[in-house]
C-alpha positions in Angstrom: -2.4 -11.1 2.8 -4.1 -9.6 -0.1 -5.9 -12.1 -2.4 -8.6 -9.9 -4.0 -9.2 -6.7 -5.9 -12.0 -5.9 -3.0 -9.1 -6.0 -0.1 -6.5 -4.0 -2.3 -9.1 -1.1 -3.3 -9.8 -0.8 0.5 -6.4 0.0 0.8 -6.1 3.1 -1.4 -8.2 5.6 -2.6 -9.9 5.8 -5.4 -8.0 7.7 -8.4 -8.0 11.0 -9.4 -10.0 11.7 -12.8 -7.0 12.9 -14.3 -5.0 9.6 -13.8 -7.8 7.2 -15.4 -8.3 9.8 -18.4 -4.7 10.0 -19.4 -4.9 6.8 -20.6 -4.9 7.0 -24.6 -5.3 4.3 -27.2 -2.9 5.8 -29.6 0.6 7.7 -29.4 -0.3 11.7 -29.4 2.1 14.3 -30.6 3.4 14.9 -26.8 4.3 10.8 -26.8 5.8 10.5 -29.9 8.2 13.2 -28.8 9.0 11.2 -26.0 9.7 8.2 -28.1 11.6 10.2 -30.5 13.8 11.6 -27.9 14.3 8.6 -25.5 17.2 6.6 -26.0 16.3 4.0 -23.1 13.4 1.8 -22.5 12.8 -0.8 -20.9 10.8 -3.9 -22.5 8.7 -6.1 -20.3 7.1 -9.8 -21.9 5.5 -12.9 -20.8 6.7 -16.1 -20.3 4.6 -19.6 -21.4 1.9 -19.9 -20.3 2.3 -16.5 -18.6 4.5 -18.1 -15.9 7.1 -16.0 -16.3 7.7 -12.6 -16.5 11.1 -11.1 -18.6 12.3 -7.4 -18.5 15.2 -5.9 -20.6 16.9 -2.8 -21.5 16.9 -1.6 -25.1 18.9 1.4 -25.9 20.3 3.0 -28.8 20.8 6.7 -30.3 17.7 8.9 -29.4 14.4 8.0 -31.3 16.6 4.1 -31.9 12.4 3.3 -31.6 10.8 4.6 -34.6 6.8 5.7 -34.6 5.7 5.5 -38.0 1.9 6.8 -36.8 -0.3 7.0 -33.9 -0.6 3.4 -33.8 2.7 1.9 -34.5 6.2 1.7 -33.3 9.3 -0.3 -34.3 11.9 -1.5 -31.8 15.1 -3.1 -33.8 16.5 -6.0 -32.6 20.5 -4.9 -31.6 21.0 -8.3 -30.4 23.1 -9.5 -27.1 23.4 -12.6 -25.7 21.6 -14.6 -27.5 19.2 -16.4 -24.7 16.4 -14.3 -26.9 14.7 -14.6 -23.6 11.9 -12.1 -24.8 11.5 -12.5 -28.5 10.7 -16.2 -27.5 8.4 -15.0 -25.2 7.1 -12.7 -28.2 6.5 -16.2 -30.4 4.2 -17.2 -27.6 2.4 -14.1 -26.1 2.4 -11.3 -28.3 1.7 -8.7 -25.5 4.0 -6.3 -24.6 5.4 -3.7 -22.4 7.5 -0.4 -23.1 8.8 2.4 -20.3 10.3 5.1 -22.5 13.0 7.3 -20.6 15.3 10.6 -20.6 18.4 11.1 -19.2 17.4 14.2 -17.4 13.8 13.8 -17.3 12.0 12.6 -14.2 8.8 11.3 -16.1 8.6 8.3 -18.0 6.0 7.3 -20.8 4.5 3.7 -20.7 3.5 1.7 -23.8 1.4 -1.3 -24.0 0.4 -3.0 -27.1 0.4 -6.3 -29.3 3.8 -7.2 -31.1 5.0 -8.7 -34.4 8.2 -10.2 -35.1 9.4 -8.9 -38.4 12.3 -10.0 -40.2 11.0 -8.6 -44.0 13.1 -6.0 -45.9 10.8 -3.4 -45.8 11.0 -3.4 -42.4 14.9 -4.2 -41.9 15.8 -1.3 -44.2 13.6 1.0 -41.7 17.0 1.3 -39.4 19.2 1.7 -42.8 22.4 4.1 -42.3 21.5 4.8 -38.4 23.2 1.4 -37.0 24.1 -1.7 -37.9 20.9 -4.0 -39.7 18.8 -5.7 -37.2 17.9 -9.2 -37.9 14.7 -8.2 -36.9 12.1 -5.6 -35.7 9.7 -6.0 -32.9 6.3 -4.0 -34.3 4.2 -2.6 -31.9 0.6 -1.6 -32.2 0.0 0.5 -29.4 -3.3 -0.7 -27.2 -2.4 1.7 -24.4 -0.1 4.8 -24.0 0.2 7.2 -21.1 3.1 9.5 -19.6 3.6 8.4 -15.8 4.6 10.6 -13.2 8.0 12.0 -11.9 7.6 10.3 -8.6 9.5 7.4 -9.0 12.7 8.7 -10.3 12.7 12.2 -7.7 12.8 9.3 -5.0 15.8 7.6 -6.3 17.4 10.7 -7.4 18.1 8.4 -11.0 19.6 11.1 -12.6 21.3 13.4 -10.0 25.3 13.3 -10.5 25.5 12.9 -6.3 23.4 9.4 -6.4 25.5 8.0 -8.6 27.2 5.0 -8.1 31.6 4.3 -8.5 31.6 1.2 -10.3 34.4 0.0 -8.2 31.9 -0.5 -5.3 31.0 -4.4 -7.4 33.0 -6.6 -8.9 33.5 -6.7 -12.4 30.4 -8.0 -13.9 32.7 -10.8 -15.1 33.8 -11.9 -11.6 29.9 -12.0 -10.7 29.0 -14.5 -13.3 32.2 -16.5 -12.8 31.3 -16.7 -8.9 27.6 -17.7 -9.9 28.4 -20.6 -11.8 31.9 -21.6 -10.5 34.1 -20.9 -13.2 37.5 -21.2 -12.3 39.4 -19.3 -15.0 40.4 -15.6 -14.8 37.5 -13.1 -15.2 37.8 -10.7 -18.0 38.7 -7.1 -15.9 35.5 -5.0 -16.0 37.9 -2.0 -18.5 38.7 -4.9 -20.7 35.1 -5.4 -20.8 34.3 -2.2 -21.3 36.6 -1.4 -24.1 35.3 -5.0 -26.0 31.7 -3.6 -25.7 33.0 0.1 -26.8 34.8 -1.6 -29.9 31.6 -3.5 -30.6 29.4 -0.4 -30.8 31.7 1.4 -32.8 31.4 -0.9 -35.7 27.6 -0.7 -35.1 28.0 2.9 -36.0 30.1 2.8 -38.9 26.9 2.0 -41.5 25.4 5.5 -39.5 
């Protein structure tokens, strides 16, 4: 069992210069692309007390994330289920986590940085005529910024059409939560679903 930094170094080598100097403090013209073009990433929090750990997916229309310099992004809030599991982990620990990705594009591009909750109109009227207003933005000054890699997603094949996966091989995502927590009425058939979730996006996009 691995218990120290000592014991996990002696496992691996050391890294290449190139991987420890990639590292930047700010978001360079090649990064701000990426942000600018993904329309996926994935946004990782801590709990209280740093006891628990919370990733989510946040998508929207490419560039949904806007970088309004080097040192600053803004992620609008879309809202979901309302558990806010990882704004209220925001209130409490301000750092946070960002893996920007492309459909088609093997390598990724990881944010770190310190966030803000913002719920002022100078920031709400940032995302004016591109979806519907958030309630709030998330800003992010950026601590740490570097691409990753296309390792990761050429093992799972993430964006090959013969990986992927007929949605008929689970149930309905409504039949999964129903079995979880012993509901005994009729799940809502996953095409209804979809077609609700559809209908909801549409209006999103009628302010676009």
């Amino acid at each position: 069992m691995i218990t120290t930094h000592e014991q996990l170094r002696a496992l691996y080598a050391q890294p290449a210069e190139r991987a420890v100097r990639k590292e930047l403090n700010h978001l360079d013209a090649h990064c701000q692309r990426f942000v600018a073009l993904s329309p996926l990433c994935v946004m990782a929090t801590a709990g209280k007390d740093g006891a628990m750990l919370d990733a989510s997916p946040r998508g929207g229309p490419p560039g949904f994330v806007k970088c309004t310099d080097a040192q600053h992004l803004l992620l609008p809030d879309a809202g979901g289920n309302n558990r806010l599991d990882s704004l209220d982990n925001l209130v409490r620990d301000p750092r946070i986590g960002l893996l920007f990705l492309l459909p088609g594009v093997d390598e990724t591009l990881r944010v770190n940085g310190v966030a803000r909750l913002r719920d002022e109109d100078a920031f709400i009227q940032q995302f004016a005529g591109e979806r519907q207003l958030p309630r709030l933005v998330i800003e992010i000054e950026v601590r740490e910024a570097y691409l990753h890699c296309a390792k990761a997603l050429m093992r799972s094949r993430l964006w090959s059409a013969q990986a992927q996966v007929e949605r008929s091989v689970l149930p309905s995502l409504n039949q999964m939560i129903h079995d979880q927590i012993g509901l005994q009425t009729a799940p809502e058939p996953q095409a209804d679903m979809v077609a609700r979730y559809e209908a909801l996006i549409a209006q999103e996009q009628v302010g676009r």
